[in-house]
C-alpha positions as a printed NumPy array, in Angstrom:
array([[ -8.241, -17.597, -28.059],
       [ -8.35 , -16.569, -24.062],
       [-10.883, -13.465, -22.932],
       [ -9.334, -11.091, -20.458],
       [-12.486, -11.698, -18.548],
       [-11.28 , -15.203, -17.538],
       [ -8.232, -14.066, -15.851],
       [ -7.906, -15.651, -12.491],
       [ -5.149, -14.351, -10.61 ],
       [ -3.876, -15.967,  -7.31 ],
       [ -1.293, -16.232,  -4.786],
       [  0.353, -17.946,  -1.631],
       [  2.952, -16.453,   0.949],
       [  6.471, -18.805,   0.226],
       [  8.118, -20.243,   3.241],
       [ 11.51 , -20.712,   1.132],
       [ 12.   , -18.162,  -1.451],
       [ 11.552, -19.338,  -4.929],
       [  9.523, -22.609,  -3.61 ],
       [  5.591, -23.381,  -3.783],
       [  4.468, -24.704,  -0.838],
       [  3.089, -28.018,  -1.409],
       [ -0.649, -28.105,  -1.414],
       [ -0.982, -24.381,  -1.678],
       [ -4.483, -22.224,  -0.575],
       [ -4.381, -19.556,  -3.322],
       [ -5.626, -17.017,  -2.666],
       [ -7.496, -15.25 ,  -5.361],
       [ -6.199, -11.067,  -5.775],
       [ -8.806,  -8.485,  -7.375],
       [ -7.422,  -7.085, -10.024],
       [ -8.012,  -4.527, -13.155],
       [ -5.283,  -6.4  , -15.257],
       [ -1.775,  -7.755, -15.515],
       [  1.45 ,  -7.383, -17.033],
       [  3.362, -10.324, -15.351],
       [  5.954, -11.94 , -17.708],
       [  9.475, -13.3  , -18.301],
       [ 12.39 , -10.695, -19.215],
       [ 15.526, -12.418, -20.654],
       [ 18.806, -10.849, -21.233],
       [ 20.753, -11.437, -24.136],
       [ 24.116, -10.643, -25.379],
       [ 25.035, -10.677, -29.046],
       [ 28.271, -12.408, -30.027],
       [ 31.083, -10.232, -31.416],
       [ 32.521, -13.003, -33.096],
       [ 33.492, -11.318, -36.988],
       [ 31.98 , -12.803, -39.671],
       [ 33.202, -12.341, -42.995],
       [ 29.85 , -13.052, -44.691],
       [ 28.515, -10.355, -41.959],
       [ 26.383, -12.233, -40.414],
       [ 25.485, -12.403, -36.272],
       [ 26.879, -15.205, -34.961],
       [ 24.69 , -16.157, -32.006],
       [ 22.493, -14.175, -29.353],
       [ 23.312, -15.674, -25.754],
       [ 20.958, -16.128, -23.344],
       [ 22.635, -14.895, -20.102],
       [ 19.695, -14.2  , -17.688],
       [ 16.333, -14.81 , -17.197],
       [ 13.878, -12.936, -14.29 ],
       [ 10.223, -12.287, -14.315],
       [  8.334,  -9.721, -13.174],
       [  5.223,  -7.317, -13.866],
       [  2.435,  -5.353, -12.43 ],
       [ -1.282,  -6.193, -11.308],
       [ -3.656,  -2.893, -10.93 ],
       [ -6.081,  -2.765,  -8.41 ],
       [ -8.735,  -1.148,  -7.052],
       [ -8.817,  -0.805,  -3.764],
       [-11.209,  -2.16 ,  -1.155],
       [-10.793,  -3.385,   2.543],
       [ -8.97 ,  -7.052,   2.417],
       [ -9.43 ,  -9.268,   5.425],
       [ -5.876, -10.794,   7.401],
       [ -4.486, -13.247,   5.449],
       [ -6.514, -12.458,   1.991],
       [ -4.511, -11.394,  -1.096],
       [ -4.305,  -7.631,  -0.637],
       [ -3.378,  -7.638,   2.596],
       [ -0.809,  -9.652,   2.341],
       [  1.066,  -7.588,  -0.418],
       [  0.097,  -4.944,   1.505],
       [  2.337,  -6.345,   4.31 ],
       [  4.528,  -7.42 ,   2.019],
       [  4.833,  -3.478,   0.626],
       [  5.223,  -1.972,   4.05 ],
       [  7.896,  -5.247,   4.883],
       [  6.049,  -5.68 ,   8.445],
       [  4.457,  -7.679,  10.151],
       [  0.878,  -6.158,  11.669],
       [  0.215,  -5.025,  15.417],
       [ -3.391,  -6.456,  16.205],
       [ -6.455,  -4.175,  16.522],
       [ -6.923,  -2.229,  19.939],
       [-10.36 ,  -0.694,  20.995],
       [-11.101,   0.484,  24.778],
       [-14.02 ,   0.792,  25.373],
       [-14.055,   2.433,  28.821],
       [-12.957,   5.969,  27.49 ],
       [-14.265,   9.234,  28.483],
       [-13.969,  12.943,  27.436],
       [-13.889,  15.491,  29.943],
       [-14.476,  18.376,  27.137],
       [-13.174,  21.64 ,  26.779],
       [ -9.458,  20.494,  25.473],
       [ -8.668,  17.444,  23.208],
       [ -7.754,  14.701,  25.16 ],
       [ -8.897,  10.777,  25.647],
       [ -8.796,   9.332,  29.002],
       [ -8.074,   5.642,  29.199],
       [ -8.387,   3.49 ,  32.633],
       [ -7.595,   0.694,  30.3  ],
       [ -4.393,   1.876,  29.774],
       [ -2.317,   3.545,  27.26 ],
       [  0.388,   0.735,  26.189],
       [ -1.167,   0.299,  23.327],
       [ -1.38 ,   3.385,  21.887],
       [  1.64 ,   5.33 ,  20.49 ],
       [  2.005,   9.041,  19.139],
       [  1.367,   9.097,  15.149],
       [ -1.458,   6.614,  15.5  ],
       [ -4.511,   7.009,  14.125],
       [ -7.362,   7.044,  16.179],
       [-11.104,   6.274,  15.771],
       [-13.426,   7.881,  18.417],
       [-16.677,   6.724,  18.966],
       [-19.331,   9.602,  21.216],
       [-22.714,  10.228,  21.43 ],
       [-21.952,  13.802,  22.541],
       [-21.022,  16.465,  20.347],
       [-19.523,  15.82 ,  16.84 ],
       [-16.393,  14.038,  18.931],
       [-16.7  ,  11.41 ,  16.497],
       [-14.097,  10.909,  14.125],
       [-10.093,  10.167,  12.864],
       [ -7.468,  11.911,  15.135],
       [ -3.872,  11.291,  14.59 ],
       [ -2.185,  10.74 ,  18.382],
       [  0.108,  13.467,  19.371],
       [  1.336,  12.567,  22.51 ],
       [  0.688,   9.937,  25.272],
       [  1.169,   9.46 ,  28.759],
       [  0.13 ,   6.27 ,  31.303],
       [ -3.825,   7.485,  31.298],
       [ -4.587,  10.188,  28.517],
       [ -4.053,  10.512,  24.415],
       [ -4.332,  13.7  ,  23.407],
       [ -4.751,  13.869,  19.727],
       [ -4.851,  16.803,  16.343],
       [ -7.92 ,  17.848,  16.336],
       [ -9.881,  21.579,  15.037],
       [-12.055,  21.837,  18.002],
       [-12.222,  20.735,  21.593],
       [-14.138,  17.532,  22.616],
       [-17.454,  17.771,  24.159],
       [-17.502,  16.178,  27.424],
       [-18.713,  12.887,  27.691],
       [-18.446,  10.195,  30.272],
       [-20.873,   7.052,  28.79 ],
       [-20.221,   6.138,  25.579],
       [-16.972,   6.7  ,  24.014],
       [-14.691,   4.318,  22.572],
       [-11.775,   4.625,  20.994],
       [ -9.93 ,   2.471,  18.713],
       [ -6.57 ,   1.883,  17.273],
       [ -6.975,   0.275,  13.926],
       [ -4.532,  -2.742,  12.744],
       [ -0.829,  -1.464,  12.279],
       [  1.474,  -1.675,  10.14 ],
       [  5.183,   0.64 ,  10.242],
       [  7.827,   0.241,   7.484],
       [  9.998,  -2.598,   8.327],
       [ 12.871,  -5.271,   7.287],
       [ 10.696,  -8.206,   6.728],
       [ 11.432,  -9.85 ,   3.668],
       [  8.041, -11.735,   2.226],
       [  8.351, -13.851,  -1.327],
       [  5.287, -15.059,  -2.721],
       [  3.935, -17.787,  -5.631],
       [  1.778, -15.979,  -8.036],
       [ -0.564, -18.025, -10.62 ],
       [ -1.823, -16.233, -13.616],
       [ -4.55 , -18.228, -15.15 ],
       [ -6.254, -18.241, -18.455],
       [ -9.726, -20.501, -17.438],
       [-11.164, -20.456, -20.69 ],
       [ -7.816, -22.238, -22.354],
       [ -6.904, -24.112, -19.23 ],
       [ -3.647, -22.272, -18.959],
       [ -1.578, -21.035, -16.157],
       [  1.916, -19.095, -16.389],
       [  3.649, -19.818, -12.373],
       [  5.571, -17.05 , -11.217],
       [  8.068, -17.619,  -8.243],
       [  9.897, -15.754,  -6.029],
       [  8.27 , -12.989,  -6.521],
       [  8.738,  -9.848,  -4.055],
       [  6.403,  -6.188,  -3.938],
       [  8.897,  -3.63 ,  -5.667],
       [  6.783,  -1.105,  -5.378],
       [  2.949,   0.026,  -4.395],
       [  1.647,   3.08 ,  -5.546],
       [ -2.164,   4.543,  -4.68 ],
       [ -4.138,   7.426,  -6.612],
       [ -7.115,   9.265,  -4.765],
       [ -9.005,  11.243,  -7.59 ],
       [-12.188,  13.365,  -7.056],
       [-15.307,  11.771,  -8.271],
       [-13.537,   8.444,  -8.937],
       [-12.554,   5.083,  -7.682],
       [ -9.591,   4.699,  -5.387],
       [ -6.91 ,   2.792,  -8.041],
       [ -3.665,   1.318,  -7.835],
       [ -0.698,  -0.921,  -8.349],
       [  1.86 ,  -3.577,  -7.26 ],
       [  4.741,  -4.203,  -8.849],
       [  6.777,  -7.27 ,  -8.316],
       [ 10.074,  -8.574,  -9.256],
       [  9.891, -12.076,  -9.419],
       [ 13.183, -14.806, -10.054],
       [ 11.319, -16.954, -12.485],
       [  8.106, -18.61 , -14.208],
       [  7.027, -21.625, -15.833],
       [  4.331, -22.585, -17.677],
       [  1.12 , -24.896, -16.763],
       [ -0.464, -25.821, -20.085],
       [ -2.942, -28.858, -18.818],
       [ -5.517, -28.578, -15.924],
       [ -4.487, -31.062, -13.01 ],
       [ -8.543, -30.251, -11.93 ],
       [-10.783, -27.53 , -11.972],
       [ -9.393, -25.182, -12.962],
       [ -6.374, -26.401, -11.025],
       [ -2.717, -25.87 , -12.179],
       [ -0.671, -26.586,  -9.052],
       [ -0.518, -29.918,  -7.778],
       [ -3.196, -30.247,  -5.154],
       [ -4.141, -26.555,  -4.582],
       [ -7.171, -24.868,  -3.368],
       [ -8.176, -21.536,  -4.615],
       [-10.35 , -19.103,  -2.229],
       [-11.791, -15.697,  -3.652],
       [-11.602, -12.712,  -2.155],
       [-13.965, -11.667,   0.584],
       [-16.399,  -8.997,  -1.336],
       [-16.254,  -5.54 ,   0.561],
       [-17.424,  -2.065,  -1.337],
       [-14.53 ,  -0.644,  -3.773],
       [-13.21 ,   2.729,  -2.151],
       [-13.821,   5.687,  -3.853],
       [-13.591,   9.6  ,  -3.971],
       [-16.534,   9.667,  -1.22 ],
       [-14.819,   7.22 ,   0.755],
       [-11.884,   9.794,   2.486],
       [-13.537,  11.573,   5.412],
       [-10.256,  13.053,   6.709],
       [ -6.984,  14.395,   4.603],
       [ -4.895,  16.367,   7.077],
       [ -1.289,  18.53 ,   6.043],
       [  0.917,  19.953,   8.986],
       [ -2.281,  19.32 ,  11.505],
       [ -4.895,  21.044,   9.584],
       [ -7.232,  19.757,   7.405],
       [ -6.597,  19.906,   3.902],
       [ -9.056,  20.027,   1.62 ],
       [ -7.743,  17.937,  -1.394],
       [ -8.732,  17.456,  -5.219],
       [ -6.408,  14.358,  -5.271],
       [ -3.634,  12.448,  -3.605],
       [ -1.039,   9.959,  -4.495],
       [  1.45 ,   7.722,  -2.419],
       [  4.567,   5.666,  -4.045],
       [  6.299,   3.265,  -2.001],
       [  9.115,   1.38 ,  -3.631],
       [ 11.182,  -1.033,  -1.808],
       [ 14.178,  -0.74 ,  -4.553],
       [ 14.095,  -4.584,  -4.642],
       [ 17.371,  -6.496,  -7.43 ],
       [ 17.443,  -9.787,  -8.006],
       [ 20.816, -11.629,  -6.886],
       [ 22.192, -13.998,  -9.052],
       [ 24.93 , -16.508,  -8.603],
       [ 27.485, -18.029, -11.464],
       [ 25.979, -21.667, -12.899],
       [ 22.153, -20.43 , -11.748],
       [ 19.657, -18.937, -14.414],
       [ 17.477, -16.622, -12.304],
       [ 17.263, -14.685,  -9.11 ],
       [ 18.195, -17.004,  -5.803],
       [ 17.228, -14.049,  -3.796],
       [ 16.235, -10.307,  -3.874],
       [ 17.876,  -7.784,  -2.146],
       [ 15.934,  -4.922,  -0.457],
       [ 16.756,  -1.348,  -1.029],
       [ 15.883,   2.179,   0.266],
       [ 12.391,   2.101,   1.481],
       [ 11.484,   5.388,  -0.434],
       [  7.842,   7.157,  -0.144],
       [  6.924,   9.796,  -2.717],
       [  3.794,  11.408,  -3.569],
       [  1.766,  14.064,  -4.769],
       [ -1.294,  16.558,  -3.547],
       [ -3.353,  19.137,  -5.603],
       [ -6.15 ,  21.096,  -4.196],
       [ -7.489,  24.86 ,  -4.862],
       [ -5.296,  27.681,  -4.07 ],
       [ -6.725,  29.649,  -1.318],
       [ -2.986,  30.504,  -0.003],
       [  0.689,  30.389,  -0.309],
       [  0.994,  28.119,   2.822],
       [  1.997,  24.704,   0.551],
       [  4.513,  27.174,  -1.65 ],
       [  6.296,  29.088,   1.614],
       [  6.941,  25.856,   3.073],
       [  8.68 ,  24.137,  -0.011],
       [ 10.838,  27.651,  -0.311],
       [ 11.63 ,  27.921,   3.23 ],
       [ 12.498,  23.854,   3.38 ],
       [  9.77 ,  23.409,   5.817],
       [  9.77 ,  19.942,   7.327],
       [  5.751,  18.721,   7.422],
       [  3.38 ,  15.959,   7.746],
       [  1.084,  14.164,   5.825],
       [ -2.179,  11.466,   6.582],
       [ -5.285,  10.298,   5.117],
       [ -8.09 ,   8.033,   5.41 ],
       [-10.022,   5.857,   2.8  ],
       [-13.182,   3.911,   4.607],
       [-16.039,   2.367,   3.059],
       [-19.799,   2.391,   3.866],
       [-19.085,  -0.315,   6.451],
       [-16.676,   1.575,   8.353],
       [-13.607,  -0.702,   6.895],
       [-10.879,   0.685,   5.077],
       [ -7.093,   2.397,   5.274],
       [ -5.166,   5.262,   7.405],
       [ -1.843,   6.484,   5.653],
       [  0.506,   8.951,   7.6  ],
       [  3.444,   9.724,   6.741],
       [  4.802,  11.682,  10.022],
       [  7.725,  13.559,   8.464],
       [  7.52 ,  14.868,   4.717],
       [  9.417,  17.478,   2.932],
       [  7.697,  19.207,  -0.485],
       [  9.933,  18.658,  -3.526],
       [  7.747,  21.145,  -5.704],
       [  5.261,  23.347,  -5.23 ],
       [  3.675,  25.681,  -7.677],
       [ -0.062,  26.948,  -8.611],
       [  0.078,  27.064, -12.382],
       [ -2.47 ,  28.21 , -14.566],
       [ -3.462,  26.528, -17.823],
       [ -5.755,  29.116, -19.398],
       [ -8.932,  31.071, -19.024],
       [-12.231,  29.269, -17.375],
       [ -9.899,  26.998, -15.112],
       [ -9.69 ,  26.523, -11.155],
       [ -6.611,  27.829,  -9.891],
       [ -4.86 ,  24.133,  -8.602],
       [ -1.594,  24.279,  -6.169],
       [  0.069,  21.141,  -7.17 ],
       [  2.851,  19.57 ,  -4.722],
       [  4.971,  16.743,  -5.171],
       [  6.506,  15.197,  -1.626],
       [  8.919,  12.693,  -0.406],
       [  8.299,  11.267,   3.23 ],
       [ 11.467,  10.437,   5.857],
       [ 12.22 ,   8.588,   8.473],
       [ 10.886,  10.328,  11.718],
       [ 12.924,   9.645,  14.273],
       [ 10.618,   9.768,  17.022],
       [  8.254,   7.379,  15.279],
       [ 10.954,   5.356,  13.969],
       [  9.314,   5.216,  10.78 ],
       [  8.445,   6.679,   7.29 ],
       [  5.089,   5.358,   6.994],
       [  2.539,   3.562,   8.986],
       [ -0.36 ,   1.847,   7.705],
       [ -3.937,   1.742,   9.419],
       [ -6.379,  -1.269,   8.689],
       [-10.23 ,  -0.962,  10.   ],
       [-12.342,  -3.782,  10.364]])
């Protein structure tokens, strides 16, 4: 008998879809769960019978597949949740910028850079560093020129001419890159291991409640599995690999979002969501059982937002087909974490229903991000070391 709490799940980036790379450095993913497995497809014979019996079920595909919950917490490049992060957003990642010769000259709200601004682009998220003022904090970049960025921000900056930095965190914008990846699900205490390849991030989706941890999922599609039932080691099931655990880094929670901004303002939010889904189908070919590639779809970003009604601003702008704009942050004590902005979203409901007597009056809205054209985007993705 196998105890969920000797799951081990790991994986490694494929070169060739479908293929292990030999001598593979696993690398172990923090997870809640899993739900990985095979799905065959099977067609019943029509032949007639005149005893009324089935004649045969045939077998006529097999994929794999599943999901693997999460809580979230700041991965390191190249560790497990990064890399299906990457693999979710189909991109690869810009480096982290910081310039550190920066100064505020107060009274409006824009950086000045002699460093440069090449490597800084509008819809960025910014983190400012100052030891004047309350200037510190997460500014989304509103437009650039060769020395200033002048971001969204409530107030002014207070001038300062010493001790400002500011910093572009790692980024990530939807893309086209097409990522396949080994995953190992291991049972330790049976010596066990079920080998899923060719599997590709369908979908990631993200929940932000009040007073809770930050949760979520990845779902992959996958073109097949087999199974490991002796250990080649320790705890080893493919030939000759090496597993590495994740990095430990605080699990981000409710406290861990100092900024949620809608349309430029802050928003003051009970709770956030974000789907992506990639629309990912397995091809198949005639003569081959299983998936010899996946195709990518739509790269389609939903969501949702509920927070106390003070207003009808949320519920005009879903009547009047109000385009808007969407980002948040998620950072742990250590100053690590996320940025998600989503430059161009449109509210697909909007409503402030009421349940009953002794209940907070919630507006609930439902949105779907597109492509800004400016940004050439849907959705870029912030990571803060």
């Amino acid at each position: 008998m196998s105890d969920s709490n000797r799951l081990r799940i790991s994986i490694i980036k494929e070169t060739t879809y479908g293929t292990t790379p030999s001598s593979p450095a696993m690398q172990v993913l923090p997870v809640t769960g899993q739900s990985m497995r095979d799905a065959v497809g099977y067609a019943q014979s029509t032949i007639i019978n005149s005893d009324r019996n089935v004649e045969e079920l045939v077998r006529l595909s097999k994929s794999a597949g599943g999901q693997t919950p999460i809580e979230l917490m700041f991965s390191p490049t190249g560790e497990a949740m990064e890399l299906l992060l990457g693999a979710a957003m189909c991109s690869a990642e810009t480096a982290v910028y910081a310039d550190s010769s920066a100064t505020l000259a107060g009274s409006n709200k824009i950086i000045t850079t002699n460093a440069g601004t090449g490597n800084v682009s509008v819809g960025d998220i910014v983190y400012v560093t100052s030891d004047a003022g309350s200037n510190a904090g997460y500014y989304k970049v509103a437009a650039v020129d060769a020395s200033t960025v002048t971001v969204e921000a409530d107030a002014n900056f207070t001038a300062d001419s010493s001790s400002v930095t500011m910093t572009r965190g790692a980024r990530r914008v939807n893309g086209i890159v097409e990522d396949s990846f080994t995953i190992e699900v291991a049972r330790l205490d049976v010596d066990k291991a079920q080998i899923f390849t060719g599997c590709v991030v369908s979908s990631f989706d993200l929940t932000v409640d009040d007073e809770a941890i930050v949760t979520g999922s990845i779902t992959f599609a996958s073109s097949n599995s087999t199974f490991q039932d002796t250990d080649l080691g320790t705890d080893q099931f493919i030939a000759s690999a090496s597993y590495v655990d994740a990095t430990d880094h605080p699990v981000l929670d409710s406290l861990s979002v100092p900024e949620i901004r809608s349309a430029g303002a802050k928003f003051g939010a009970k709770s956030i969501g974000l789907v992506v889904n990639n629309n990912v189908a397995p091809r198949t070919e005639l003569g081959t059982l299983g998936a010899t590639s996946m195709r990518q779809g739509e790269f389609n970003v939903t969501g949702s937002v509920s927070a106390y009604f003070e207003d009808f601003t949320e519920m005009k702008a879903y009547a009047d087909n109000t385009e808007g704009a969407i980002w948040f942050a998620l950072i742990d004590a250590n100053d690590r974490g996320y940025t998600f902005s989503m430059p161009t979203v449109k509210f697909s409901d909007a409503g402030a229903d009421v349940s009953g007597s002794n209940t907070d009056t919630m507006v609930a809205v439902t949105y779907q991000a597109t492509l800004n054209s400016t940004q050439a985007c849907t959705v870029r993705m912030q990571r803060w070391a």
